[in-house]
FISE-843002 format. One line per field, with one value per residue (C-alpha): residue number from 1; residue in three letters; x, y, z. Coordinates in Angstrom, 2 decimals, decimal comma. Each point is the difference from the previous one (the first is absolute). Layout:
! residues N
pos [NUM	...] $
code [ALA	...] $
x [X	...] $
y [Y	...] $
z [Z	...] $
***
This chain:
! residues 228
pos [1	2	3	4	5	6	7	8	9	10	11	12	13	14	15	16	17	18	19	20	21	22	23	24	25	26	27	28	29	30	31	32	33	34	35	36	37	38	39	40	41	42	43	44	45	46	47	48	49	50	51	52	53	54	55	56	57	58	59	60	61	62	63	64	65	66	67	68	69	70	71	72	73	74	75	76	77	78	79	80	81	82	83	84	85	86	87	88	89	90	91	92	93	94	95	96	97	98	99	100	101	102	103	104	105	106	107	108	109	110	111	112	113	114	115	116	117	118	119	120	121	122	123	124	125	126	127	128	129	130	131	132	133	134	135	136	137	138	139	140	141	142	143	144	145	146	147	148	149	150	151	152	153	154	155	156	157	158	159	160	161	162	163	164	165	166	167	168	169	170	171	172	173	174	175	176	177	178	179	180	181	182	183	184	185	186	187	188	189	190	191	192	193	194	195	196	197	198	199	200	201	202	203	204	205	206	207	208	209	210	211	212	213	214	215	216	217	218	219	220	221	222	223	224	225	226	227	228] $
code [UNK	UNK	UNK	UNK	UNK	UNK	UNK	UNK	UNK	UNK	UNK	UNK	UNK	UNK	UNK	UNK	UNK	UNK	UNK	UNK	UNK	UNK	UNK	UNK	UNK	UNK	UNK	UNK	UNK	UNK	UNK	UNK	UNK	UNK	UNK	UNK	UNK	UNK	UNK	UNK	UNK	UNK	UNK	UNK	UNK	UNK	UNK	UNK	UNK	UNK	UNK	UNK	UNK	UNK	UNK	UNK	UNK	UNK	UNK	UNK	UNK	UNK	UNK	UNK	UNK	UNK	UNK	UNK	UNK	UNK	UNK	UNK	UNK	UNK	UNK	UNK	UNK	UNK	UNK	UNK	UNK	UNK	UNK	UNK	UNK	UNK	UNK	UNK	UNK	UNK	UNK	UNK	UNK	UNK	UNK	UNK	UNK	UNK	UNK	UNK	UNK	UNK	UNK	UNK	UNK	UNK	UNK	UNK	UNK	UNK	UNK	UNK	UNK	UNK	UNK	UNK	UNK	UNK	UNK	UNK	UNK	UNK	UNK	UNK	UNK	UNK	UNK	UNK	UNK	UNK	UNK	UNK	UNK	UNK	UNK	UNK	UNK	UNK	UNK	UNK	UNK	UNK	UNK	UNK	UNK	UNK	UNK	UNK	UNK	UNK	UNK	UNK	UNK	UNK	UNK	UNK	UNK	UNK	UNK	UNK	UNK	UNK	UNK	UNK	UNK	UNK	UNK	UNK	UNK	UNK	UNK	UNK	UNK	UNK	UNK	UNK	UNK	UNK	UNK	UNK	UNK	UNK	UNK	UNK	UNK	UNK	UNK	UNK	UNK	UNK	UNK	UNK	UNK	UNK	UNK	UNK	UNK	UNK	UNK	UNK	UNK	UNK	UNK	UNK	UNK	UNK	UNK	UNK	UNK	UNK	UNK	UNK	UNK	UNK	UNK	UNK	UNK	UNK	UNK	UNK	UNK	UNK	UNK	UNK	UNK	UNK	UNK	UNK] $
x [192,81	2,39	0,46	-3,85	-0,70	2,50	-1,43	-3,58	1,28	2,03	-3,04	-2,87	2,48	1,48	0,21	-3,70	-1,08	-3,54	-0,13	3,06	-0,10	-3,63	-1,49	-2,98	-1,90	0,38	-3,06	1,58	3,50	-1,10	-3,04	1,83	3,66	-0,71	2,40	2,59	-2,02	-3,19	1,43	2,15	-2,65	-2,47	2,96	0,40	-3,41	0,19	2,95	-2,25	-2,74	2,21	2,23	-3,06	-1,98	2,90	0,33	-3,75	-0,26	2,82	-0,91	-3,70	0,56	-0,08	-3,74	-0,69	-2,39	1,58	-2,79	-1,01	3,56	-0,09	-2,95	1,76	2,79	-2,10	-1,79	3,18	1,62	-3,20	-0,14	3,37	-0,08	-3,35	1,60	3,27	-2,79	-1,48	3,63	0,52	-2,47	-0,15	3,81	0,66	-2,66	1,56	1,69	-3,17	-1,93	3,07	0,48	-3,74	-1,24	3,41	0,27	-3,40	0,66	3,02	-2,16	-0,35	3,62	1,15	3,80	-1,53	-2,44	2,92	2,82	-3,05	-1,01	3,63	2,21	-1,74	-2,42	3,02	1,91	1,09	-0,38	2,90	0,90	-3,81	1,26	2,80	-0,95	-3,48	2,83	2,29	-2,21	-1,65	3,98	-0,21	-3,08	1,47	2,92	-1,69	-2,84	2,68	2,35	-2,89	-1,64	2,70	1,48	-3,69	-0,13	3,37	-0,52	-3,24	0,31	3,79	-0,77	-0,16	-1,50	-3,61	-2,51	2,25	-1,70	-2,52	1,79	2,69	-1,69	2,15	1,77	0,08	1,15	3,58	0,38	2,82	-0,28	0,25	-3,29	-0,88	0,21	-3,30	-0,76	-0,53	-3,85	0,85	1,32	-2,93	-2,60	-0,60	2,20	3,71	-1,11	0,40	2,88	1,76	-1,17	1,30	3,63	0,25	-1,22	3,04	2,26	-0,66	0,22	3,45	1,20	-0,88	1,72	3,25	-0,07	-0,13	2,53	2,54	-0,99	0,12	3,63	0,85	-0,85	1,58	3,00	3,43	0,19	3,69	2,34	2,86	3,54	2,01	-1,89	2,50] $
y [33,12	0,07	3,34	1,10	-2,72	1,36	3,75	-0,90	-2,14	3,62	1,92	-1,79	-0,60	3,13	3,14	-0,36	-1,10	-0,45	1,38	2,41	1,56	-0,60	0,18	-2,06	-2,52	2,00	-1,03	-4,24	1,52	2,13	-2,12	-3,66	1,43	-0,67	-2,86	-1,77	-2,97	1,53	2,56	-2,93	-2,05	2,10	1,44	-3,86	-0,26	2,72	-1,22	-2,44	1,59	2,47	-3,10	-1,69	3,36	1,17	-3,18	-1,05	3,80	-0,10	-3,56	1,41	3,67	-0,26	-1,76	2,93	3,13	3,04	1,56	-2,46	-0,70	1,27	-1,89	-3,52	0,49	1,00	-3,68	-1,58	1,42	-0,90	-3,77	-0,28	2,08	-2,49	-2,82	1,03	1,55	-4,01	-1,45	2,63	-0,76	-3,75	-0,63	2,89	1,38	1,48	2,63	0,28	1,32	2,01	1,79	-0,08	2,51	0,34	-2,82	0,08	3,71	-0,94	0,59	3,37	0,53	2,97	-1,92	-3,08	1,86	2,37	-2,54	-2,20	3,34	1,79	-3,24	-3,73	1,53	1,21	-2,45	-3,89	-2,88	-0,63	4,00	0,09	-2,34	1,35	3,42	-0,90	-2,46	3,01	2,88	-2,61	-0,54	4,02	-0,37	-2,53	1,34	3,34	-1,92	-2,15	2,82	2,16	-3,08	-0,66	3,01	1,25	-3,19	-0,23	3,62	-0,31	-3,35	-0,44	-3,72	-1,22	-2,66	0,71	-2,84	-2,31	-2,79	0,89	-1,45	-2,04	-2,15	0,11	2,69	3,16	3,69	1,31	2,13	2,49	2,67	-0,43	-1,75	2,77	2,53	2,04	0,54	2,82	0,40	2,35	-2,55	-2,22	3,02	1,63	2,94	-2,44	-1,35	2,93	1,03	-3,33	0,29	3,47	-1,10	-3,06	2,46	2,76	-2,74	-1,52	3,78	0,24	-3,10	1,09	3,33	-1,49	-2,80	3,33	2,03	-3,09	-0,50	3,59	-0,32	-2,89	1,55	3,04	1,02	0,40	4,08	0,00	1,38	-1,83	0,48	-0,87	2,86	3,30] $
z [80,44	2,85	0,12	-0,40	2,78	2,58	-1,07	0,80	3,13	1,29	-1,31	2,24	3,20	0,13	-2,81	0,02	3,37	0,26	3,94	-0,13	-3,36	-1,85	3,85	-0,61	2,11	2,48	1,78	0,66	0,22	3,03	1,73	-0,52	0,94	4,06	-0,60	-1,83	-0,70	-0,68	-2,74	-1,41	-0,29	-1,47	-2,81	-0,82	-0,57	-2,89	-0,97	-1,35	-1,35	-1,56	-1,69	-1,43	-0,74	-2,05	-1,48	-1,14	-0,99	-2,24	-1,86	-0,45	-0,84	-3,86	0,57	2,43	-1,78	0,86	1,22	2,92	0,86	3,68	1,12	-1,58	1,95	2,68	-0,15	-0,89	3,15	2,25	-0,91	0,80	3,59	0,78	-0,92	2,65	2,17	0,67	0,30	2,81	1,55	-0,13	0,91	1,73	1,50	3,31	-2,50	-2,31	3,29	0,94	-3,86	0,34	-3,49	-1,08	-2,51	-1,80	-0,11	-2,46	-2,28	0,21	0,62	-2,14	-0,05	-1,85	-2,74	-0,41	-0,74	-2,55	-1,85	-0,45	-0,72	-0,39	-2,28	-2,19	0,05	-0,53	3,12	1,25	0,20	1,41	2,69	1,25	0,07	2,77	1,89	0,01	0,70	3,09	1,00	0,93	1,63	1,93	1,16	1,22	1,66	1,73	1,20	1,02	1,77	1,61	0,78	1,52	1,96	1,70	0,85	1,57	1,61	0,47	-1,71	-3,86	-1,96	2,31	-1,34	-1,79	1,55	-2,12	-2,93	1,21	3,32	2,85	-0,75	2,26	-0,26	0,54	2,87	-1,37	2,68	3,92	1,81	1,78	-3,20	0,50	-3,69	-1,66	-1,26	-3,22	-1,97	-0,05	-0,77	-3,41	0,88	0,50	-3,38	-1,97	2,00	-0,52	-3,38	-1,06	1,90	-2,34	-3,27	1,70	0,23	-3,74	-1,38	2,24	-1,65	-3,64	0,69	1,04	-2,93	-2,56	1,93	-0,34	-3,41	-1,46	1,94	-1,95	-3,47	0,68	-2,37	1,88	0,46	1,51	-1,67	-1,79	1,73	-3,36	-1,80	-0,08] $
***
């Protein structure tokens, strides 16, 4: 069980990354992205659904008729986005105004409906479980890195509306004070461009992982010395 956990752990985070390799949600990956804690924030959020989704799916899916699956998991999925849809809003409701559509539209996010159709619907709980936490895990880290990346870029400063979640707390200017900004990053077009560099870089990372490893299994072709 080990083994099959660490698999689906790798599988979610990284072989199949929901951002970089299956390239969905890309509608909150590009819009929410303006900053680190907005894109983190909003990936922890379906972290969540995508946890409990997988999990209620999976317990339920034997009582589940075949043949009105997708709309269950449809209902299943929206009681559980309204229910983190209030919480937003009633503890932190700076960031609810901020994310604005973004979390009730979880819902409709193609990365959660994928991950309860192809795997919790297949499979046991605890597998169920893992595999939403993992597959959120990648969202998270390419929300985070293109948040962030986009916002020190385009402001010179990170961590942008903390305050909104921790009180008191303020932003980290990272560049100079008088850095002028640069506008692309913060406008649909730097998101795809940041986007497609972190997809390059993935793809660069993938290819060099193979190249050692096809090094590593390859037979010794020298030729023996001792041999007349």
């Amino acid at each position: 069980m080990t083994q099959k956990v660490s698999e689906i752990a790798w599988n979610g985070v990284w072989k199949q990354n929901t951002g970089l390799v299956q390239i969905l949600g890309l509608c909150p990956i590009l819009a929410v992205s303006t900053s680190f804690v907005n894109g983190v924030s909003l990936a922890l959020a379906t972290i969540v659904v995508m946890a409990l989704s997988n999990a209620v799916v999976s317990a339920l899916r034997q009582y589940i008729p075949y043949e009105i699956r997708i709309p269950v998991f449809i209902l299943i999925i929206a009681a559980l986005v309204t229910v983190l849809d209030l919480a937003f809003n009633a503890w932190l409701h700076s960031l609810y105004v901020v994310l604005g559509i973004f979390v009730p539209l979880i819902v409709t996010n193609c990365i959660v409906l994928a991950r309860v159709e192809a795997f919790a619907a297949k499979n046991g709980v605890l597998a169920s479980t893992i595999d939403g936490v993992a597959m959120g895990v990648g969202l998270l880290l390419v929300l985070g890195l293109l948040g962030g990346a986009r916002e020190l870029i385009g402001t010179g400063a990170l961590f942008n509306g903390i305050d909104m979640i921790i009180p008191g707390a303020s932003a980290w200017q990272i560049l100079p004070p008088d850095y002028p900004g640069f506008l692309l990053a913060m406008l649909p077009p730097g998101a795809f461009v940041a986007l497609a560099c972190l997809i390059a870089g993935k793809s660069w990372l993938d290819a060099r992982a193979a190249a050692r490893q096809a090094t590593a299994s390859k037979p010794d072709t020298l030729p023996n010395a001792n041999m007349a």
